[in-house]
MARTOR-517989 format. One record per residue (C-alpha): residue in three letters; x, y, z. Coordinates in steps of 0.2 Angstrom, whole numbers. Example, Ala and Ser with C-alpha at 12.3 -4.5 7.8 and 13.67 -1.06 7.14 Angstrom:
2
{rec "ALA", {62, -22, 39}}
{rec "SER", {68, -5, 36}}
END
This chain:
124
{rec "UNK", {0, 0, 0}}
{rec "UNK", {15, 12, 3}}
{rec "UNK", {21, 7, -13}}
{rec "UNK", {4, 12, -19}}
{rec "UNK", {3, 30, -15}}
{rec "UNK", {23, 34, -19}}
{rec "UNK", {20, 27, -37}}
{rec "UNK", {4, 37, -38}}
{rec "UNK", {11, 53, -31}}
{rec "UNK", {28, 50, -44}}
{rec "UNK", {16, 47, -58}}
{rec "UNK", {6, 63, -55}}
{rec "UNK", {20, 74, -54}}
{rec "UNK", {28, 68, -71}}
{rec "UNK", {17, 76, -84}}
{rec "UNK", {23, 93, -73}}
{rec "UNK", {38, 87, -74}}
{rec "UNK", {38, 85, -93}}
{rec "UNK", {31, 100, -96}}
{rec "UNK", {44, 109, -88}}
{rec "UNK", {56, 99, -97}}
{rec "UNK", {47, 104, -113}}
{rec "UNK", {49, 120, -109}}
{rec "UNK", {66, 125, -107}}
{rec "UNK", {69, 119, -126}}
{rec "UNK", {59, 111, -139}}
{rec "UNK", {70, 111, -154}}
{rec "UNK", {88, 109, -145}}
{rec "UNK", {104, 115, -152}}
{rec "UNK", {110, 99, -158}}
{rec "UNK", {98, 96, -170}}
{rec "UNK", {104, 110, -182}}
{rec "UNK", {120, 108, -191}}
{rec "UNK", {137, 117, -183}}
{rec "UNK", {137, 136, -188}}
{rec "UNK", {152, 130, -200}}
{rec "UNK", {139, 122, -210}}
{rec "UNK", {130, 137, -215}}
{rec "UNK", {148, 146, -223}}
{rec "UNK", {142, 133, -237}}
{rec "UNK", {128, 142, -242}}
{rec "UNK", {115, 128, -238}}
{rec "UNK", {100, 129, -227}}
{rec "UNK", {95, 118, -214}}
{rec "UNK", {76, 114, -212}}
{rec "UNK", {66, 106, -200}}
{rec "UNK", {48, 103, -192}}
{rec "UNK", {42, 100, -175}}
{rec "UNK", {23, 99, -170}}
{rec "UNK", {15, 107, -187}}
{rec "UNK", {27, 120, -187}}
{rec "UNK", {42, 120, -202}}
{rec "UNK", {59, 131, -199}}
{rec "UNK", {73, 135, -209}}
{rec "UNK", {89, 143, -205}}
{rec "UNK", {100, 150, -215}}
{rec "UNK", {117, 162, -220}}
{rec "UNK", {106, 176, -230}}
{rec "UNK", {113, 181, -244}}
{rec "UNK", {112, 160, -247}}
{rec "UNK", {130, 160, -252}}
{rec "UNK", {148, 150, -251}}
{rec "UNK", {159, 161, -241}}
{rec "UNK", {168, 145, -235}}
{rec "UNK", {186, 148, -246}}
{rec "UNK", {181, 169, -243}}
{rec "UNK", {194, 175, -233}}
{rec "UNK", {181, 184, -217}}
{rec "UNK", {186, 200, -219}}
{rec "UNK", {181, 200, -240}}
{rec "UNK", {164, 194, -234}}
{rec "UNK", {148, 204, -234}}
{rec "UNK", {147, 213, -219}}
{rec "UNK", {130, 211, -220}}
{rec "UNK", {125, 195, -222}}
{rec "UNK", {115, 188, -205}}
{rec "UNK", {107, 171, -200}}
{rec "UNK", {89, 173, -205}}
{rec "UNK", {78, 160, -195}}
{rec "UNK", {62, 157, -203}}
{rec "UNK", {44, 147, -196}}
{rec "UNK", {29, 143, -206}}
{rec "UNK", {14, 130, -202}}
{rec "UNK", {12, 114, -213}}
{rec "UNK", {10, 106, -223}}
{rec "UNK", {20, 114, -237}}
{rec "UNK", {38, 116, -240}}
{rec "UNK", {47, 132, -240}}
{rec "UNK", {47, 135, -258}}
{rec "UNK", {29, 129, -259}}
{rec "UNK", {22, 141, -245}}
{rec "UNK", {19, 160, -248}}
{rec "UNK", {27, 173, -240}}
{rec "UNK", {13, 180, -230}}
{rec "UNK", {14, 165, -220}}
{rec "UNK", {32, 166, -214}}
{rec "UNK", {39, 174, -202}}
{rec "UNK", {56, 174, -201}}
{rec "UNK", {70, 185, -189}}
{rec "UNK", {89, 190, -195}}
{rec "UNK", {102, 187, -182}}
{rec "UNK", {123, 190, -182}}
{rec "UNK", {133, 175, -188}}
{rec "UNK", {143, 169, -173}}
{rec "UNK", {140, 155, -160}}
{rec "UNK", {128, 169, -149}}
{rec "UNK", {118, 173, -164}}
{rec "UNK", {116, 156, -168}}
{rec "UNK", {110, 152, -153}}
{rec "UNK", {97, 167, -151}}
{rec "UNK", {92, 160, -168}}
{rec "UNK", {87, 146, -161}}
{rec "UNK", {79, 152, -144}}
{rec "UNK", {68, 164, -158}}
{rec "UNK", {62, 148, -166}}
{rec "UNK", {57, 139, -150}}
{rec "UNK", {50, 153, -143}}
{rec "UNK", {38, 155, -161}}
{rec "UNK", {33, 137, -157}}
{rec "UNK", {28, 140, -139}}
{rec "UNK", {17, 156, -147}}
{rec "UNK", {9, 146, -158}}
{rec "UNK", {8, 161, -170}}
{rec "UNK", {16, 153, -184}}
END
């Protein structure tokens, strides 16, 4: 019977426990590619939930053989979100939303934060 009631109690505390968990970060930093990757000029997408992201150096180009200091100065991490079903070539603009963020490891992490905290608004 002691049993019992701790069982119950730990199983009643675990879906506040998950949601907490959930919380903190849906869409964690190791599921993107390394920042490196984005010096290629490719995009990384991905869908959690219904929702579709994409991040991405912007202007999408190669700058990996550019020495840094002959890149653009203005190119920026552009994070993007956009409900399903469609593809990101397939969906109008009206329906993304998307945020510009520096490329080093801080911007690249906000990057991501922004895209979790889209999902946790549910405005996408």
């Amino acid at each position: 019977m002691y049993y019992f009631v701790l069982a119950s109690v730990a199983r009643a505390e675990l879906p506040n426990k998950l949601a907490r968990a959930k919380k903190i970060m849906a869409i964690e930093k190791s599921t993107f590619f390394n920042l490196k990757h984005y010096e290629y000029g490719e995009a990384f997408f991905g869908s959690y939930k219904g929702m579709r992201y994409r991040l991405a150096r912007e202007p999408l180009e190669n700058v990996f053989f550019t020495p840094i200091e002959e890149r653009n100065p203005e190119s920026r991490l552009m994070a993007t979100v956009w409900p399903e079903p469609y593809s990101y070539f397939d969906t109008e603009d009206e329906k993304k939303i998307s945020e510009k963020f520096e490329i080093t490891e801080e911007g690249f992490e906000e990057a991501i934060a922004w895209i979790n905290a889209q999902f946790e608004s549910g405005n996408w």
